[in-house]
N, C-alpha and C positions, 0 to 999 in steps of 0.2 A: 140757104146761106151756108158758108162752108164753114167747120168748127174753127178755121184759121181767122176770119171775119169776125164772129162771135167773139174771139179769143181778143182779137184787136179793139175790137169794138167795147168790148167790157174794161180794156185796160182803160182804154179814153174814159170810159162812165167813173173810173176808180180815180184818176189822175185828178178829173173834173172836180171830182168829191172834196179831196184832198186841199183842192185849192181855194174852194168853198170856204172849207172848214179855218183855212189856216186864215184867211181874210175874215171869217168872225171873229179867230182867238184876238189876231192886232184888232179890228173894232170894239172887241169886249174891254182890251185893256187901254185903249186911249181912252172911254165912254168911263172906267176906275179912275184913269188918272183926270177926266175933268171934274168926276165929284168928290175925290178929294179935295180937289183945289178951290171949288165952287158947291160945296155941298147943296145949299140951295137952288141948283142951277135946275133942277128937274119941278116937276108938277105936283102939286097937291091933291090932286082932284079925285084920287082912289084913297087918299086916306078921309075926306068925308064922304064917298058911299061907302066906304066899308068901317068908318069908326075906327080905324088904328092909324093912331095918331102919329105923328114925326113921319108916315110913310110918303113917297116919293119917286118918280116914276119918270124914264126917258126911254126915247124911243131909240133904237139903232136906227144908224142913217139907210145903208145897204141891205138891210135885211128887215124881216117882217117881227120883230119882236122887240117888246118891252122887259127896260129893266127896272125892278123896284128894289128899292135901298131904304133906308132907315138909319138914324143915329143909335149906338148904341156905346155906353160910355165912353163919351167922345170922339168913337172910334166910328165913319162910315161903312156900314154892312150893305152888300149887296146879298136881296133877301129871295128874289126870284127871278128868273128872266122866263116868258111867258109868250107864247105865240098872240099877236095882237088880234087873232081872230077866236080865243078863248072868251070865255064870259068870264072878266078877270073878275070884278068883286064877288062873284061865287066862289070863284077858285081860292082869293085874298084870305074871305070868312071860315074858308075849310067845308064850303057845300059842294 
């Protein structure tokens, strides 16, 4: 393959990236603006295996990761976003 190939070829892979990324930033921020509005709109179900309580968990639609969030006076924290092939309540607990 000729360095000219390569050269085009990697701009594609970089372009590609790019457009990845920029379609997680809008998913991550519509995914903020629904649990402000609907704070309880996500899942309970990591904060009893892992005992930390208020926490709460949605999944991105497009993509393979979870968000978890938590109240923190008054105020919605998004606490981690987590690939959903992690062993999250390990990860949650800090093992």
């Amino acid at each position: 393959m000729s360095e000219r190939s390569e050269f085009v070829r990697d701009l594609i892979r970089h372009e590609r990236a790019r457009t990845q990324l920029r379609s997680l930033i809008v998913e991550l921020q519509e995914l903020s603006g629904r649990i402000a509005q609907f704070p309880s709109i996500g899942s309970p179900r990591f904060a009893v295996e892992t005992g930390i309580e208020e926490l709460r968990d949605l999944a991105l639609r497009r993509f393979p990761y979870v968000v978890f969030y938590g109240e923190d006076s008054d105020v919605m924290r998004i606490l981690r976003v987590r690939h959903h092939s992690h062993d999250i309540p390990a990860e949650l607990r800090g093992g």
